[in-house]
N, C-alpha and C positions, 0 to 999 in steps of 0.2 A: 504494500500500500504506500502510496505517496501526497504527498503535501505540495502544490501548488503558491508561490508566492512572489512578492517583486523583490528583484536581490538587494537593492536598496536597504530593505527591510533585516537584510542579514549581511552586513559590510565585512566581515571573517571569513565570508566566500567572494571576496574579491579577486583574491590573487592566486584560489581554486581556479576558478570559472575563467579567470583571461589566461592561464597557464595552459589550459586546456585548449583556448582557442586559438591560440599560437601555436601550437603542435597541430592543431586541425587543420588549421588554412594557414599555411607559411607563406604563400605564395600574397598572402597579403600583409601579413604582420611582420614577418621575420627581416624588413629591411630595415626597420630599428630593434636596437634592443632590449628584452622582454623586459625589462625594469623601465623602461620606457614608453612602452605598450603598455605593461600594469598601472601605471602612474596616468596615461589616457582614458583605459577604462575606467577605474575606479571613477575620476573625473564625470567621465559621461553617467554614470549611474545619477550624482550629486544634479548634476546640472539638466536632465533631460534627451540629452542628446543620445543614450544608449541605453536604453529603459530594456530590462532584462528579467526575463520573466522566469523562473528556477523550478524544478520537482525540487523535492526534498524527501530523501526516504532515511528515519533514522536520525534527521536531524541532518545529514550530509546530503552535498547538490549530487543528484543524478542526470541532470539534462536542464537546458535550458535551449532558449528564444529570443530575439531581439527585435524589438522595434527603436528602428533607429531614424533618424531624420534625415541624414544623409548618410552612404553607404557606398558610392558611386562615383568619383570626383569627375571620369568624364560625363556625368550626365549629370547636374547638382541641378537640373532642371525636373527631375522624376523625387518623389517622395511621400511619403513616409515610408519606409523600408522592413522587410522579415527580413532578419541578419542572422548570423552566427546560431543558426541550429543545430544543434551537438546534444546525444545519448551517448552514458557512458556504456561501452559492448557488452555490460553484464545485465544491464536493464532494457536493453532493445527486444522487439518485438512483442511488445505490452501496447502497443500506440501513445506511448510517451509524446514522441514526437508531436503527433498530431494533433494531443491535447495540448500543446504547448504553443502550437501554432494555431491553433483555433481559439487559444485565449489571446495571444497577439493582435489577431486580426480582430476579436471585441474590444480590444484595447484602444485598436486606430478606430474603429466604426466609435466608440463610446470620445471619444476627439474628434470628432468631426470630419472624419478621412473619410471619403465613396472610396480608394482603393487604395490599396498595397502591392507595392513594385517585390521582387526581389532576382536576384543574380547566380547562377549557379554554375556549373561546368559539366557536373555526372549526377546530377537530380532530376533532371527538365523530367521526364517519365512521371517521377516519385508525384513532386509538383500538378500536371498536369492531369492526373488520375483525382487530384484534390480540389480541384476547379480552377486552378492558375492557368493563366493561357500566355501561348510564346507571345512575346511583341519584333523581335528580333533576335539574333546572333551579333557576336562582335567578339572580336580580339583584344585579350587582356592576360598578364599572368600568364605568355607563352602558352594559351590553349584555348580555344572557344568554350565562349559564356556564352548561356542562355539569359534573355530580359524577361521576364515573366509578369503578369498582372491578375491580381485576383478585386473585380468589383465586389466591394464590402456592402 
């Protein structure tokens, strides 16, 4: 069983949850250093800009979500963003995920968003099975991203 919360709410899983996402997605984070990275996130929890939504089973994060305001820097014209979705490999296949991105997107809908953008490379399927639909392709990160859109 697990606990749903905004990480905000638990600032001790700071430097959990963006360690995690720097080993996830290097291809975005790793061109600074992860004390540098930890020092942004935490930031964004504080200020809005990376609103991060947690499981908790046990008291310990098992998966989180983000809705982020910006996510994209070629496109700073698309927003609010699903960001940094990550289960930890022992808690997968429970629909974590999904519950984690379905309280996101009431997140952006309960702020006033019609929709949520987000970016992916080997999800577009995952995504699309879930009501997001492609808007484009585009080179980033030496591999093609998918642009994906879910009307809220």
């Amino acid at each position: 069983m697990f606990v749903t919360d905004w990480l905000r709410h638990h600032p001790q899983h700071y430097d959990v949850l963006s360690g995690w996402l720097y080993r996830q997605f290097p291809y975005e984070f790793s061109a600074q250093p992860l004390a540098d990275w930890q020092a942004e996130f935490a930031a964004g929890q504080r200020n809005g800009d990376w609103l991060m939504r947690i499981a908790l089973q046990g008291g310990a994060p098992i998966g989180c979500a983000g809705l982020a305001r910006d996510d994209l820097p070629q496109r700073p014209d698309l927003g609010p963003w699903l960001a940094c979705v990550y289960v930890r490999p022992e808690a997968r296949g429970q629909g974590l995920a999904e519950h984690l991105i379905d309280e996101v997107c009431n997140a952006a809908r309960a702020r006033g968003h019609a929709r949520l953008y987000l970016h992916t490379h080997d999800r577009a399927d995952y995504y699309a099975r879930r009501g997001w639909n492609l808007l484009e392709h585009f080179q980033a990160w030496g591999a093609t991203q998918h642009l994906m859109l879910r009307e809220l």
